[in-house]
C-alpha positions in Angstrom: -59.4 -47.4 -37.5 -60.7 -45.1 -35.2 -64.1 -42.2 -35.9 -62.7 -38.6 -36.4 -64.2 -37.9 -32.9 -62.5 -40.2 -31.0 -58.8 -39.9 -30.3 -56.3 -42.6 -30.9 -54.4 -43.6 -27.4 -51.1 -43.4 -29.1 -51.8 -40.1 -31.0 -50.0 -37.3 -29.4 -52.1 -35.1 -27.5 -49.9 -32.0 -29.1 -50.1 -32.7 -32.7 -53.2 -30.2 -32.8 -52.8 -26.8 -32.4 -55.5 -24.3 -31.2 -55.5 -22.4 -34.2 -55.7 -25.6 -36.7 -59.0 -27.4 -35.3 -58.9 -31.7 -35.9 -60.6 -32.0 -39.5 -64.0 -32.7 -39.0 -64.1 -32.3 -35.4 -67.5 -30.6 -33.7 -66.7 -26.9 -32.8 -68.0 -27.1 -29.4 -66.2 -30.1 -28.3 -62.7 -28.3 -29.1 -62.3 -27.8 -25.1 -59.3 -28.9 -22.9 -58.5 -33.0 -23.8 -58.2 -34.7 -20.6 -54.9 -36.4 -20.8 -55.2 -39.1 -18.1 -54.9 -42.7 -19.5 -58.3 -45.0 -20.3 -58.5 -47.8 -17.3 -55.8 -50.4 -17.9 -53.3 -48.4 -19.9 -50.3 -46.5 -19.2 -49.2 -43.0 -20.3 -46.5 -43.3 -23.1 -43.3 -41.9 -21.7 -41.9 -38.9 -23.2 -38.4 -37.5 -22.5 -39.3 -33.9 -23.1 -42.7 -32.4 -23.8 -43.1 -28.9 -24.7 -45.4 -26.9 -23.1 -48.6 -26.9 -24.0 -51.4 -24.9 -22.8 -54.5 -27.7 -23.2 -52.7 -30.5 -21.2 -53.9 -30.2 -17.5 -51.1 -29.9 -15.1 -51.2 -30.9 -11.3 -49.5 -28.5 -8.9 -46.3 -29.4 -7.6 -44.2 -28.3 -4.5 -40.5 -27.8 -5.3 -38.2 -29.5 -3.2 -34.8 -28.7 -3.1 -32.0 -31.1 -2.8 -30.0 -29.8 -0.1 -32.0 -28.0 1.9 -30.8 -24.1 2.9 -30.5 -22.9 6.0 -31.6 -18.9 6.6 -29.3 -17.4 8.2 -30.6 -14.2 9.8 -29.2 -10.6 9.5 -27.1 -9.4 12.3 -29.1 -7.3 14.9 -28.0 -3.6 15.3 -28.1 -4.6 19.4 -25.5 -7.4 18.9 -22.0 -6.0 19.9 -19.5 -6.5 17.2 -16.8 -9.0 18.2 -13.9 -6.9 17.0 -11.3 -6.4 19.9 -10.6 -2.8 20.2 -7.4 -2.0 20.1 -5.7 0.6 22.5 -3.9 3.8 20.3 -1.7 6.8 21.3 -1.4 9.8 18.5 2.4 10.0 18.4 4.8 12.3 16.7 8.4 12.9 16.3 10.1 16.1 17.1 12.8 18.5 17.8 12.2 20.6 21.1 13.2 24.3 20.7 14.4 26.4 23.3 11.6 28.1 25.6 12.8 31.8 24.7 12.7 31.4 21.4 9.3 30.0 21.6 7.6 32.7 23.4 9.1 35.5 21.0 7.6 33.4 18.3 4.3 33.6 20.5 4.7 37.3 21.1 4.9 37.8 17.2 1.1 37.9 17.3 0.8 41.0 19.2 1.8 42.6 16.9 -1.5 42.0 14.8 -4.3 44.3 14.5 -7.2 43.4 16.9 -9.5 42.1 14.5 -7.0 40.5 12.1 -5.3 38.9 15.8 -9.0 36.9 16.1 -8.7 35.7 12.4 -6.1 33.5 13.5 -5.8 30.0 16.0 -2.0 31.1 17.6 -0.4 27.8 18.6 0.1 27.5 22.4 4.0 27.4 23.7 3.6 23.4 24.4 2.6 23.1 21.0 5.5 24.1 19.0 8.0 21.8 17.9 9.7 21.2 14.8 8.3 18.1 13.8 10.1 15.5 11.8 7.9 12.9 11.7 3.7 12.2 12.2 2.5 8.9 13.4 -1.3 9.4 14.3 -2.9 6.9 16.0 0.0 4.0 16.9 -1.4 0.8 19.0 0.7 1.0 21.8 2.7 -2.4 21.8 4.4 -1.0 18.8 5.5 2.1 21.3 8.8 0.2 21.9 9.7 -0.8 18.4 9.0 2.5 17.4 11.4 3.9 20.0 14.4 0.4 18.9 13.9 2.5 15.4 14.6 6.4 16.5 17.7 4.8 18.6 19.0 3.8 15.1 18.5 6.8 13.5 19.9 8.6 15.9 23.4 6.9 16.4 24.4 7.7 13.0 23.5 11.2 13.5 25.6 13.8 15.2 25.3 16.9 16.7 24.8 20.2 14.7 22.7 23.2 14.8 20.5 24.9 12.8 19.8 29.3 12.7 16.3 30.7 12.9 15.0 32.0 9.2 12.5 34.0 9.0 8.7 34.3 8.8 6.2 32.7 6.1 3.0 31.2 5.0 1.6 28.3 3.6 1.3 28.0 0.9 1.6 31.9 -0.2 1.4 35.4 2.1 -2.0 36.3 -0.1 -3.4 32.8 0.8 -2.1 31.9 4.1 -3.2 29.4 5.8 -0.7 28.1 7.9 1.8 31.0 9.6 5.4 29.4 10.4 8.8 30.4 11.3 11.6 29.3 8.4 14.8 27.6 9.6 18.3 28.0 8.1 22.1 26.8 8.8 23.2 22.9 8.6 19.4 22.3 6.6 21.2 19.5 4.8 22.2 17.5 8.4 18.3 18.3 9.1 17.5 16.6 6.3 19.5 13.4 6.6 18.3 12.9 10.2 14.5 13.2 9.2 15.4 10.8 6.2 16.7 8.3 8.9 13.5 8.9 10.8 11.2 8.3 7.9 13.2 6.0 6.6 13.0 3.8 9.6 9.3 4.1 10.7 8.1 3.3 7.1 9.9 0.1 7.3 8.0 -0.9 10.6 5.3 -0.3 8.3 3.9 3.2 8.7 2.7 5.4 5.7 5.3 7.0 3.8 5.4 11.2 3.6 4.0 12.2 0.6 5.5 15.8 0.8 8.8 17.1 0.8 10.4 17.7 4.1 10.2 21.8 4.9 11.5 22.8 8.4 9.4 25.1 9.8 7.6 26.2 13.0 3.9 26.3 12.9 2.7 29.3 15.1 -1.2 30.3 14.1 -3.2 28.7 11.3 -6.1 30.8 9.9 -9.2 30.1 11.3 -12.0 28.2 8.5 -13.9 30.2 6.0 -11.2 33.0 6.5 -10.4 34.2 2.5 -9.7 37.3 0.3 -8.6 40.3 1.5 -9.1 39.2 5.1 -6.5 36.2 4.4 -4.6 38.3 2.8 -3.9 41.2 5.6 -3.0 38.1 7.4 -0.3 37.2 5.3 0.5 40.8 5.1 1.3 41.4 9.3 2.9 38.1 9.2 5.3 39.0 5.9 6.6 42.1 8.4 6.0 40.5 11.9 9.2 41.9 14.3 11.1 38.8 14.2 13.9 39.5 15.9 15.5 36.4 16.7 16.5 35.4 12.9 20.2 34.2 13.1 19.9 32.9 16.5 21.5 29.3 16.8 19.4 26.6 17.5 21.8 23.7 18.9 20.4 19.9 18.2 21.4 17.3 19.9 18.4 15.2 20.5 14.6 14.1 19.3 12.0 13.4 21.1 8.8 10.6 20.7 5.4 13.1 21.9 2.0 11.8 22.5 -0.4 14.5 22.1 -4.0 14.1 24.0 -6.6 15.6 21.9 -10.2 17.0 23.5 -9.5 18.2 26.3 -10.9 21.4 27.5 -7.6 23.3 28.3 -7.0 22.2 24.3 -4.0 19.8 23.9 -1.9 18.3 25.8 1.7 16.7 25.1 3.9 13.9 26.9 7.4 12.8 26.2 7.6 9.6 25.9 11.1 9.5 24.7 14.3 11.8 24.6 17.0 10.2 22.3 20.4 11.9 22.1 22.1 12.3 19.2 24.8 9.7 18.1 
């Protein structure tokens, strides 16, 4: 049996609280218990202890058991090992005949000074009537690109198509985009661009998300252009002197461009293909 002020080895050191003092224990020595063993004996082991706040603890280092290596972050200086990869912008299109062309280009004359600087004309190089946009294409795919048109166009044959009239996109009191309007075999048109897109999109390029509408661009409205300025626009267009509307436009071929963006005489186009009609 043991004095109330002296503690039993086997007692556990947690069975008094802070806030319910040992029955007739002295006030002042209530102070942190040491909890190291008297000479000769050993600490009882305990599977789990909770925590308690009077039981001096030693500080320990935490040592992981596989150690982890820091990796640092990648410098802004270090070059990225990504190969680049070489691209042409490429297109497919219809070329049109150089007269008709240059009355389409002559159509702007006939706009008011001011209302003539409200619009970006389209050069004569520029216009074709595209069947099909590519954008940027690396250029080993150039020849399986040009194996697919040779398909497309040996079940195609030879037809023509008549010169409409004018119109805008995508109204005359909003225009943005000034075109020409084709008319005649439309539906043979149609099922040679539906070869076309047919073809390319199973080489794996994006499919057209809009319906096919022939046209010829010739001027697109220059940014920030709106209200009644946009809307004289579309209003010299609507009665632009298009005389040419009814002229036959024979097609026999397409044609793979490459169009060079940048450059300071603006851009720039090169046929890389010209595949005749089946």
């Amino acid at each position: 049996m043991t004095n109330s002020n002296e503690r039993d080895p086997e007692e556990d050191p947690t069975r008094h609280s802070a806030k319910e003092p040992a029955p007739g224990a002295d006030p002042a020595e209530q102070q942190t218990p040491d909890p190291s063993p008297a000479p000769g004996q050993k600490r009882k082991y305990v599977p789990f202890e909770p925590f308690n706040p009077y039981i001096r603890r030693t500080e320990a280092t935490f040592v992981p058991h596989e150690p982890k290596i820091y990796v640092p972050p990648q410098s802004d200086d270090e070059e990225d090992d990504l190969i680049p990869v070489d691209t042409w912008r490429l297109f497919v299109a219809i070329e049109l005949p150089r007269t008709l062309k240059r009355e389409f280009i002559d159509l702007a004359r006939s706009f008011r000074p001011r209302e003539h600087e409200r619009v970006r004309w389209i050069g004569q190089e520029a216009m074709h009537l595209t069947l099909k946009f590519l954008g940027d294409t690396p250029t080993d795919r150039v020849p399986d690109v040009i194996t697919s048109l040779e398909r497309a166009v040996s079940s195609t044959g030879k037809f023509s198509i008549k010169v409409g009239r004018t119109g805008c996109f995508p109204s005359f009191r909003d225009p943005r985009i000034c075109w020409v309007g084709l008319s005649g075999e439309l539906r043979r048109l149609e099922q040679l661009q539906g070869r076309v897109e047919g073809g390319l999109v199973a080489l794996g390029f994006e499919p057209e998300d809009r319906k096919f509408k022939p046209h010829v661009t010739v001027g697109r409205t220059r940014p920030g252009i709106r209200g009644r300025f946009a809307e004289d626009i579309g209003v010299s267009w609507r009665h632009a002197p298009l005389h040419s509307t009814g002229t036959t436009i024979p097609i026999s071929a397409i044609a793979l461009y490459r169009s060079y963006l940048g450059e300071d005489d603006g851009a720039r186009y090169e046929q890389l293909a010209n595949l005749e009609l089946g």
